[in-house]
SESE-312121 format. One record per residue (C-alpha): x, y, z; chain; residue number from 1; residue in three letters. Coordinates in steps of 0.05 Angstrom, whole numbers. Example, Ala and Ser with C-alpha at 12.3 -4.5 7.8 and 13.67 -1.06 7.14 Angstrom:
// residues 2
((246 -90 156) 'A' 1 'ala')
((273 -21 143) 'A' 2 'ser')
//
This chain:
// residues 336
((2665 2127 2042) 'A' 1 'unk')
((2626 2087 2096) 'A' 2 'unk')
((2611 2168 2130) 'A' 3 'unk')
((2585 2201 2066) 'A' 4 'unk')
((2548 2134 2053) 'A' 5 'unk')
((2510 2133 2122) 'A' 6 'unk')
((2521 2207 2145) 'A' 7 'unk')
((2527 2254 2082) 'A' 8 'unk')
((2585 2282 2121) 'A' 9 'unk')
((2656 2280 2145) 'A' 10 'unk')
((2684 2225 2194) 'A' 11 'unk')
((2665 2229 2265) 'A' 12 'unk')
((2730 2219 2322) 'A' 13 'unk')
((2710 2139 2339) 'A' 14 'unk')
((2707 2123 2257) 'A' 15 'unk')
((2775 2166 2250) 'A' 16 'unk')
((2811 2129 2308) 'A' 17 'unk')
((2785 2062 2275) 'A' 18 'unk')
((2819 2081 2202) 'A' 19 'unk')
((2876 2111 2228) 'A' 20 'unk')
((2894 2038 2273) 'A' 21 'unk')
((2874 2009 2201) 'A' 22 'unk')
((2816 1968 2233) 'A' 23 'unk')
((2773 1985 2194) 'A' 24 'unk')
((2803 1925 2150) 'A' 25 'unk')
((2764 1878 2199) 'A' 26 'unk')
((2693 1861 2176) 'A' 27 'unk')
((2676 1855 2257) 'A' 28 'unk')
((2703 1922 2260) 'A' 29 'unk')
((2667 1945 2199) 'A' 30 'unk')
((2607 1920 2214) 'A' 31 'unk')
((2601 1941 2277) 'A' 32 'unk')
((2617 2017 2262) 'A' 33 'unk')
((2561 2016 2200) 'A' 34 'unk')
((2512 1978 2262) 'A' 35 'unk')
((2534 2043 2306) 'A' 36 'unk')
((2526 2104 2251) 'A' 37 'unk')
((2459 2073 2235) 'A' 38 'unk')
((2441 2078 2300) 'A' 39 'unk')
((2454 2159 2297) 'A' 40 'unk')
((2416 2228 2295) 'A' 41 'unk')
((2460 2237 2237) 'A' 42 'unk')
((2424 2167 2198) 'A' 43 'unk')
((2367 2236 2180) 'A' 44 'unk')
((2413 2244 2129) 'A' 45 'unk')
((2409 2177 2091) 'A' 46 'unk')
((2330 2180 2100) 'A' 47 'unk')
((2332 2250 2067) 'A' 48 'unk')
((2391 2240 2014) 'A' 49 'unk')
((2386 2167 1995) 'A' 50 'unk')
((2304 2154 2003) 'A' 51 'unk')
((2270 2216 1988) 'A' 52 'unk')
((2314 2220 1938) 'A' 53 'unk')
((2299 2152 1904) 'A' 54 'unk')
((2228 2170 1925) 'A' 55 'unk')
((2227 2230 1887) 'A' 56 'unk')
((2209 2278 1945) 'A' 57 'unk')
((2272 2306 1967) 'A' 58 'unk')
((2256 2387 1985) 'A' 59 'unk')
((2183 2370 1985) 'A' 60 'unk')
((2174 2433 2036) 'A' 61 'unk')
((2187 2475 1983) 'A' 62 'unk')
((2136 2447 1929) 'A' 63 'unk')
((2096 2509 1899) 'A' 64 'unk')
((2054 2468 1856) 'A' 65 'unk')
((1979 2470 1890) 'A' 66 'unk')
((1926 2513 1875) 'A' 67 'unk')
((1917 2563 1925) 'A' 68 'unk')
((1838 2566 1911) 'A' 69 'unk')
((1824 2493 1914) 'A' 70 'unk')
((1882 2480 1964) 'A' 71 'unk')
((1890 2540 2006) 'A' 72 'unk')
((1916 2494 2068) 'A' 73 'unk')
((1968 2461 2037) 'A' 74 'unk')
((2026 2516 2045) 'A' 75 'unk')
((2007 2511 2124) 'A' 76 'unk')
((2020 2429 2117) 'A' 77 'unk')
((2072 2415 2068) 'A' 78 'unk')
((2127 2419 2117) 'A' 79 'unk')
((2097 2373 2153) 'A' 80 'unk')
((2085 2327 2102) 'A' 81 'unk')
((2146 2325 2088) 'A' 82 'unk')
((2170 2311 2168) 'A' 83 'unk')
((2130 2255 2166) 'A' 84 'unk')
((2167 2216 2110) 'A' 85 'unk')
((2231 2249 2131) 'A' 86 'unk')
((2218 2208 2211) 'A' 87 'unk')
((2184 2147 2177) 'A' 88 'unk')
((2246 2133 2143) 'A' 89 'unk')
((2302 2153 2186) 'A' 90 'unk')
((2264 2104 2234) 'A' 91 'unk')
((2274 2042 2183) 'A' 92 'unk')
((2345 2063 2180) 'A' 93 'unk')
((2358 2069 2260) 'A' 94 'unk')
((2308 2020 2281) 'A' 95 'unk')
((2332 1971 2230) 'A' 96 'unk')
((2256 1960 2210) 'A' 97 'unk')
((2232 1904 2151) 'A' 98 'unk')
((2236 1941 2093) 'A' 99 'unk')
((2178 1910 2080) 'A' 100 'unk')
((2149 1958 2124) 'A' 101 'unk')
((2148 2012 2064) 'A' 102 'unk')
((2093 1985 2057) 'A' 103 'unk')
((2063 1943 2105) 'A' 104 'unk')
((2082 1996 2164) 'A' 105 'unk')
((2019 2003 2220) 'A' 106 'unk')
((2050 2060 2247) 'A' 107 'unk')
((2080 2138 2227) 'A' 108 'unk')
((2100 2201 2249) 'A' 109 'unk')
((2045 2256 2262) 'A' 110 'unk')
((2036 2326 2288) 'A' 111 'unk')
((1974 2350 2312) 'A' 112 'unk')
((1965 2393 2242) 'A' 113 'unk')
((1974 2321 2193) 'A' 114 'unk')
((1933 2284 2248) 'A' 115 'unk')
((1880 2335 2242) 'A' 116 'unk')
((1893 2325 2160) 'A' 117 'unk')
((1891 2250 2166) 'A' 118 'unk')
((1828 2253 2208) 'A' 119 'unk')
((1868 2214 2266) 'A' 120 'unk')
((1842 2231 2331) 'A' 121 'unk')
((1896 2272 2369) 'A' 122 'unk')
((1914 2279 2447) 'A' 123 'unk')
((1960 2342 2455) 'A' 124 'unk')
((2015 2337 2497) 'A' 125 'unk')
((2034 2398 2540) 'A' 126 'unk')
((2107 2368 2528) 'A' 127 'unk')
((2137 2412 2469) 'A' 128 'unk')
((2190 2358 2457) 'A' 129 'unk')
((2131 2316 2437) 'A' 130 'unk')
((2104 2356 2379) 'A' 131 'unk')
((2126 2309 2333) 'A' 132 'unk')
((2105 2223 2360) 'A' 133 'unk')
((2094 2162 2329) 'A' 134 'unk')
((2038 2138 2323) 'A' 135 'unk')
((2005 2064 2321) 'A' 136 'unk')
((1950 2029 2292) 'A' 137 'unk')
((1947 2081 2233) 'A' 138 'unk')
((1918 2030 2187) 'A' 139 'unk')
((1843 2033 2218) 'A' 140 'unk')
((1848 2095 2185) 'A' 141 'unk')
((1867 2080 2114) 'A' 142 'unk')
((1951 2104 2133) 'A' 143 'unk')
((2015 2068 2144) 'A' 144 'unk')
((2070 2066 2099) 'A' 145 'unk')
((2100 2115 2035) 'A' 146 'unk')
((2035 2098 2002) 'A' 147 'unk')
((1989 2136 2044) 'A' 148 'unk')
((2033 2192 2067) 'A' 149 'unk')
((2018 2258 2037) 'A' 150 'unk')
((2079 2271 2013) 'A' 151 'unk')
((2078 2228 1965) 'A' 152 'unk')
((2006 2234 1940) 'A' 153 'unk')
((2011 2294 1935) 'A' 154 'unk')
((2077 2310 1889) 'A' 155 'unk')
((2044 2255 1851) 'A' 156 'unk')
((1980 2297 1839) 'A' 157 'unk')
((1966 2359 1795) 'A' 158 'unk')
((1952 2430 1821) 'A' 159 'unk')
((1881 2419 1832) 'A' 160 'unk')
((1855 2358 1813) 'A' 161 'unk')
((1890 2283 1826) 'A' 162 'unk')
((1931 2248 1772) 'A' 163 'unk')
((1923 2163 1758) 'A' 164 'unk')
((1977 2179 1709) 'A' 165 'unk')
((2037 2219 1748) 'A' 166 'unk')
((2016 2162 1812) 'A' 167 'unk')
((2016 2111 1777) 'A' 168 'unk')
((2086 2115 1736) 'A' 169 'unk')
((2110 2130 1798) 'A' 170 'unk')
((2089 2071 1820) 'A' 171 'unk')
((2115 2025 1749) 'A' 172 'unk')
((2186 2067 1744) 'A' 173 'unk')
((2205 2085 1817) 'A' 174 'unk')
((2182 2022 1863) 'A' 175 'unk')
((2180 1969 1807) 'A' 176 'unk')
((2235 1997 1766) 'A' 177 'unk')
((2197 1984 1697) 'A' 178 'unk')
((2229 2019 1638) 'A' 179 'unk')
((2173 2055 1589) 'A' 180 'unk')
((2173 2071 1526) 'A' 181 'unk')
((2174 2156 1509) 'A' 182 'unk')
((2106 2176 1505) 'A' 183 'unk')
((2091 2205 1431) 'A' 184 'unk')
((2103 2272 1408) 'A' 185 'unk')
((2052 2320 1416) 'A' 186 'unk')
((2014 2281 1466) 'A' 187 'unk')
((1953 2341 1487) 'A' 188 'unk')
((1962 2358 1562) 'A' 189 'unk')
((1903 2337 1602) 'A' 190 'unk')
((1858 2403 1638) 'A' 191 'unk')
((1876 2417 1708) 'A' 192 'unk')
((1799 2411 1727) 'A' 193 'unk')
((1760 2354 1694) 'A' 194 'unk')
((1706 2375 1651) 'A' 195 'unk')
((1633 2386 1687) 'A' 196 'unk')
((1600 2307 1689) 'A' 197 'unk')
((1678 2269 1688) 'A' 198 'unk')
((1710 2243 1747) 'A' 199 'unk')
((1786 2257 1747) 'A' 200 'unk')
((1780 2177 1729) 'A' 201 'unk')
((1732 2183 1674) 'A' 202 'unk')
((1785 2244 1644) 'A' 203 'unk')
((1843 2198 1645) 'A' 204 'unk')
((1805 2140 1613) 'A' 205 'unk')
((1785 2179 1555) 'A' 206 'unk')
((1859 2211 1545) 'A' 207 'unk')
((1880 2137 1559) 'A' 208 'unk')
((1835 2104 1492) 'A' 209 'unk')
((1874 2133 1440) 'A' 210 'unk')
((1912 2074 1410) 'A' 211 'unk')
((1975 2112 1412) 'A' 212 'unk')
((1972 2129 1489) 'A' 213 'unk')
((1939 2060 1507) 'A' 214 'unk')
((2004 2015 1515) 'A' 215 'unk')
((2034 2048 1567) 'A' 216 'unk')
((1976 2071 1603) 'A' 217 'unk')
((1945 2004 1613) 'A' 218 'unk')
((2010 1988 1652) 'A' 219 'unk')
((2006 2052 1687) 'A' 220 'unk')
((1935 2080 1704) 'A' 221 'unk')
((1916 2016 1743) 'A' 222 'unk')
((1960 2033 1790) 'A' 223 'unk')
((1941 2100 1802) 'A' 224 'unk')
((1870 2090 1801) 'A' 225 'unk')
((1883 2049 1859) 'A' 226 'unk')
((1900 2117 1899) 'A' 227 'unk')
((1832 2164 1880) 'A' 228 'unk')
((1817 2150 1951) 'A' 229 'unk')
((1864 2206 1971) 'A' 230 'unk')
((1846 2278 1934) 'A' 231 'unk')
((1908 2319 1911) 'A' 232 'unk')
((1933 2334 1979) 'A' 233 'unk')
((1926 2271 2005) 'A' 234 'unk')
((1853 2273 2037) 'A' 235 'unk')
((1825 2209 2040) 'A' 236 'unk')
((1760 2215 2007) 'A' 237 'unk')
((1691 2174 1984) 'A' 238 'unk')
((1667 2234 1929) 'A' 239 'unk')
((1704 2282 1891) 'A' 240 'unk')
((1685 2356 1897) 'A' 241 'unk')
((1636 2355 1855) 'A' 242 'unk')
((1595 2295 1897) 'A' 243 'unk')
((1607 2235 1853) 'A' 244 'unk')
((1640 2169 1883) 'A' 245 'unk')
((1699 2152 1876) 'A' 246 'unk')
((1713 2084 1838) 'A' 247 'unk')
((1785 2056 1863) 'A' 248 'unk')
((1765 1983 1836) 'A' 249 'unk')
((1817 1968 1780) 'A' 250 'unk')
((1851 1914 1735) 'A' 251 'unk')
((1931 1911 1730) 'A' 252 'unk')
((1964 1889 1664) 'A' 253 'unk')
((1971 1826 1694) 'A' 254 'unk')
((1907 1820 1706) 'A' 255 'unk')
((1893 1816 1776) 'A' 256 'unk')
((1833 1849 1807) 'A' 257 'unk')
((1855 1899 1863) 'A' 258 'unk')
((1816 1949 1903) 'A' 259 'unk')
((1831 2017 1923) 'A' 260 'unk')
((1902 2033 1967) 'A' 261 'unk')
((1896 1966 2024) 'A' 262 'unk')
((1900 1928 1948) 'A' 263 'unk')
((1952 1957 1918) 'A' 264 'unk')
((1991 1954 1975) 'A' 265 'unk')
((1976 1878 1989) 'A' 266 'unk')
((2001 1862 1906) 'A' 267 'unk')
((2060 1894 1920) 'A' 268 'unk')
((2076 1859 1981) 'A' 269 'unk')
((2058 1792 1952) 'A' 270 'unk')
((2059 1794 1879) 'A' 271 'unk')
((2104 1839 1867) 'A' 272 'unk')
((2159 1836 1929) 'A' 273 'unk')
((2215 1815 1887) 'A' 274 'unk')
((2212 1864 1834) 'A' 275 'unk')
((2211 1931 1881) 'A' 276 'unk')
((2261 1898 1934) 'A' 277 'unk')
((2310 1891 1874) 'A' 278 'unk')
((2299 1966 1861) 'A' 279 'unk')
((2304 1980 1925) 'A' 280 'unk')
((2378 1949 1929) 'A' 281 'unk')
((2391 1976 1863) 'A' 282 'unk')
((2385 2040 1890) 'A' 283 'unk')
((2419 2030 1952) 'A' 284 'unk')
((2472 1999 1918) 'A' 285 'unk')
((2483 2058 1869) 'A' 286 'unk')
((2481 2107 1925) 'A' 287 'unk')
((2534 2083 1961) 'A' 288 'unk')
((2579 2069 1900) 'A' 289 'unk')
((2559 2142 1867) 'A' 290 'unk')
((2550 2098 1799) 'A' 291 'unk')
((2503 2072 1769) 'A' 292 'unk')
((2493 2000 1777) 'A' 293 'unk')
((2527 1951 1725) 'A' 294 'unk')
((2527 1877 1700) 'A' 295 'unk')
((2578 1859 1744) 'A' 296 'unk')
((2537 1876 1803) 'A' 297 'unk')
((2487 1831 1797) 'A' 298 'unk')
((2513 1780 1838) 'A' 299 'unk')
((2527 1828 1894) 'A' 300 'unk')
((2451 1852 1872) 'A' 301 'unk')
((2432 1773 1886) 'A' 302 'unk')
((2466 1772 1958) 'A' 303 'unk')
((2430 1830 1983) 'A' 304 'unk')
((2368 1802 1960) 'A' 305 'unk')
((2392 1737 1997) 'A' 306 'unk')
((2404 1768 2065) 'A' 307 'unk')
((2342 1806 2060) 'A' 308 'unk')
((2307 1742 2057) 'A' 309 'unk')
((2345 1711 2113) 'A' 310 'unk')
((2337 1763 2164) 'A' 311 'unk')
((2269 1779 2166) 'A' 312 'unk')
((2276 1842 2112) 'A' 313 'unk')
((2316 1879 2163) 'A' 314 'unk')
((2347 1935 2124) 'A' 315 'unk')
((2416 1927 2160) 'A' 316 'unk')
((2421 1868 2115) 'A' 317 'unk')
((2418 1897 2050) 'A' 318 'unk')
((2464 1953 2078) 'A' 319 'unk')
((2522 1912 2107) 'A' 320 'unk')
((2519 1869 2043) 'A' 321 'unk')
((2540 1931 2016) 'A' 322 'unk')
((2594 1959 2066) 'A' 323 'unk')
((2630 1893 2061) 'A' 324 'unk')
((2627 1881 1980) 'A' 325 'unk')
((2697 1887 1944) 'A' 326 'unk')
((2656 1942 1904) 'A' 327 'unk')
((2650 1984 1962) 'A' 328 'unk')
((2708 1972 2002) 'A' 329 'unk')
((2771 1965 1935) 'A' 330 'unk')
((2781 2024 1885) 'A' 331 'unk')
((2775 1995 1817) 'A' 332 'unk')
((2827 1977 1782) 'A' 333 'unk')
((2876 1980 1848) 'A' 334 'unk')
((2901 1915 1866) 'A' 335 'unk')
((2932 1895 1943) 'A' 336 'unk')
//
């Protein structure tokens, strides 16, 4: 359980020898095999199967969904895209990063093609092992962490134009975990190129006003709003295509002011920490159960929330919560 857990695979010969010897019944012992497999190549596999998962951009490299007229580039970048989130995240895993960091990250994963995209200046390297680097100090440049990669703004986006409302329930239902009602029946399906003299904005505010659309789309919108700074293929931009600004200023349902994507990303680390942290473990925890998550794991929900707190937000605290729970480590219903 602890392999297909960390490793979406089969046992290495060290995690074998430990079950076999039944040490594996020592929390030391425990512990410090999770401590080593997160510390492995094969930890790729959690980024990819756990977080892109719960992230909703798992296979990314294969998305088909962009224009080819407006977006012509975007075939040529999407697998890179994707390589960025897939090393950002495999390096909170291995690195045992803050999970804060999701957010508050200075630093990603480029190739000279997304550092050309990102408009981050570039040294080549005549090293081919060095194709792919980190990179610091990202956030000078509007980057750093999932909510300024392109991967994500741009599954969140339509085929040619951006979408407030696909980011911004991404935002509410993924990160926050906020349940919303079913939209109405027969709810008209917005044009993929807003209408000469709109902004995407302006389009998504007029859908937005009908009374029967406005309840969930005043929880919603804000949020993606927030993110027109990046275009559809996540471009950081001041005008659309058609020359007129971009307005990223924007009121949450709770009624804080925020501006643009450094705003958003400060409410959720402040504001809202709790509620996406919680979602976070929820996730975690239903991953490495493969359940869902029920009443009676709320306390073990509460723990990992504790040890988060107490250790600096590394992720290995959330995680060995986890690996040492009765939940994890008992088959229900078996008793000693």
């Amino acid at each position: 359980r602890l392999s297909y857990f960390l490793w979406s695979s089969m046992p290495d010969q060290e995690l074998r020898r430990d079950a076999a010897a039944r040490r594996l019944q020592d929390p030391e012992t425990l512990l410090r095999q999770t401590r080593r497999m997160l510390r492995h190549d094969y930890t790729r596999r959690l980024a990819i199967e756990f977080t892109c998962q719960w992230l909703g951009i798992r296979n990314f490299d294969q998305l088909d969904e962009k224009s080819e007229r407006h977006f012509p580039q975007f075939r040529q970048l999407r697998g890179a895209m994707y390589e960025e989130s897939v090393l950002f995240l495999t390096d909170l895993f291995q690195s045992d990063r803050s999970l804060l960091s999701l957010f508050a990250a200075d630093h990603t994963f480029l190739n000279e093609a997304l550092a050309g995209h990102y408009r981050i200046p570039w040294k080549p390297s005549t090293n081919r092992s060095q194709r792919w680097r980190p990179v610091d100090g990202v956030r000078r440049f509007g980057r750093g962490g999932i909510l300024a990669q392109a991967a994500v703004l741009s599954k969140y986006a339509g085929a040619s134009r951006t979408s407030a409302i696909l980011r911004g329930d991404w935002v509410s239902e993924t990160l926050l975990g906020e349940r919303l009602p079913r939209p109405p029946q027969n709810v008209p399906q917005l044009p993929e190129v807003a209408p000469a003299g709109l902004t995407e904005r302006q389009l998504v505010e007029k859908h937005s006003s009908d009374p029967a659309c406005a309840k969930c789309h005043e929880r919603i919108d804000p949020y993606g709003f927030a993110l027109e700074g990046f275009d559809a293929i996540g471009r950081a931009r001041q005008k659309n295509r058609a020359g007129q600004p971009i307005d990223t200023r924007t009121t949450l349902v709770d009624g804080t002011e925020i501006q643009g994507f450094e705003g958003l990303r400060q409410y959720l680390l402040s504001q809202r920490r709790d509620s996406w942290v919680r979602q976070f473990c929820r996730k975690l925890l239903g991953y490495a159960l493969g359940r869902g998550v029920q009443l009676s794991d709320e306390l073990l929900l509460d723990r990992m929330m504790e040890q988060l707190a107490e250790n600096d937000y590394r992720v290995s605290a959330a995680i060995e919560v986890v690996v040492l729970s009765e939940q994890f480590r008992k088959i229900r219903g078996v008793v000693d």
